[in-house]
C-alpha distance (Angstrom), angle and dihedral (degrees) to the residues before:
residue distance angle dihedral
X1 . . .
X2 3.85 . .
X3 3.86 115.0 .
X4 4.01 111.8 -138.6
X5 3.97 96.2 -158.2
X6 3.88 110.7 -100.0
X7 3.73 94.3 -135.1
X8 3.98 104.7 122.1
X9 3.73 90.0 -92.9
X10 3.86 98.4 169.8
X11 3.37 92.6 -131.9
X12 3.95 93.0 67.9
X13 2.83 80.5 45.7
X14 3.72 100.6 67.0
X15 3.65 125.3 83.1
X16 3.66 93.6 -110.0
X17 3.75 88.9 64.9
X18 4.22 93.1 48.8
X19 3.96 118.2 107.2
X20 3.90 91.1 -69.3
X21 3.07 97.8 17.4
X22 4.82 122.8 140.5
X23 3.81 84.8 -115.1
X24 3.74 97.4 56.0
X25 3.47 104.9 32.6
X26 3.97 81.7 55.9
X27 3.73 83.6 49.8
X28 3.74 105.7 50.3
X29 3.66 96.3 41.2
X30 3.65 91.8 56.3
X31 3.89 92.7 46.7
X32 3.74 95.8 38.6
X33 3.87 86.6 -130.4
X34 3.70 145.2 95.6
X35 4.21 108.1 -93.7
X36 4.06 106.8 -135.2
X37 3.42 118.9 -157.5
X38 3.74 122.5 -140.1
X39 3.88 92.7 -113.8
X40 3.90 90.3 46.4
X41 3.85 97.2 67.2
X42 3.51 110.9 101.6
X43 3.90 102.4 -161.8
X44 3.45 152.0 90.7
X45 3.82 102.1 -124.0
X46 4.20 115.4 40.7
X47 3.87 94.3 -158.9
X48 3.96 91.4 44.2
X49 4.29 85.0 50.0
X50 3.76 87.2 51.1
X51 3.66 99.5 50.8
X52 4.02 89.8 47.4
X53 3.59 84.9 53.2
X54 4.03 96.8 52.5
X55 3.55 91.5 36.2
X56 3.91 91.8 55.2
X57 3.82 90.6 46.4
X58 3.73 94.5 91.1
């Protein structure tokens, strides 16, 4: 996973950087991992969300 901060940078905001989206595409493909947006993490504890995440890679 790589984490593009969720701080209402306006460019994620854009619509390149929306699930689909040029920017992220570009992103993922590059890292070899899904991009998460701030907004998109649906937990109460970010570092515990980004261990699932790596854990559940393999």
């Amino acid at each position: 996973m790589i984490r593009l901060g969720g701080d209402g940078c306006s460019d994620l905001n854009s619509p390149a950087a929306a699930v689909g989206g040029a920017m992220r595409r570009l992103v993922e493909q590059v890292g070899g991992m899904p991009v998460v947006v701030g907004n998109e993490i649906q937990s109460d504890s970010l570092h515990a969300a980004i261990m699932e995440k790596i854990c559940n890679a393999w």
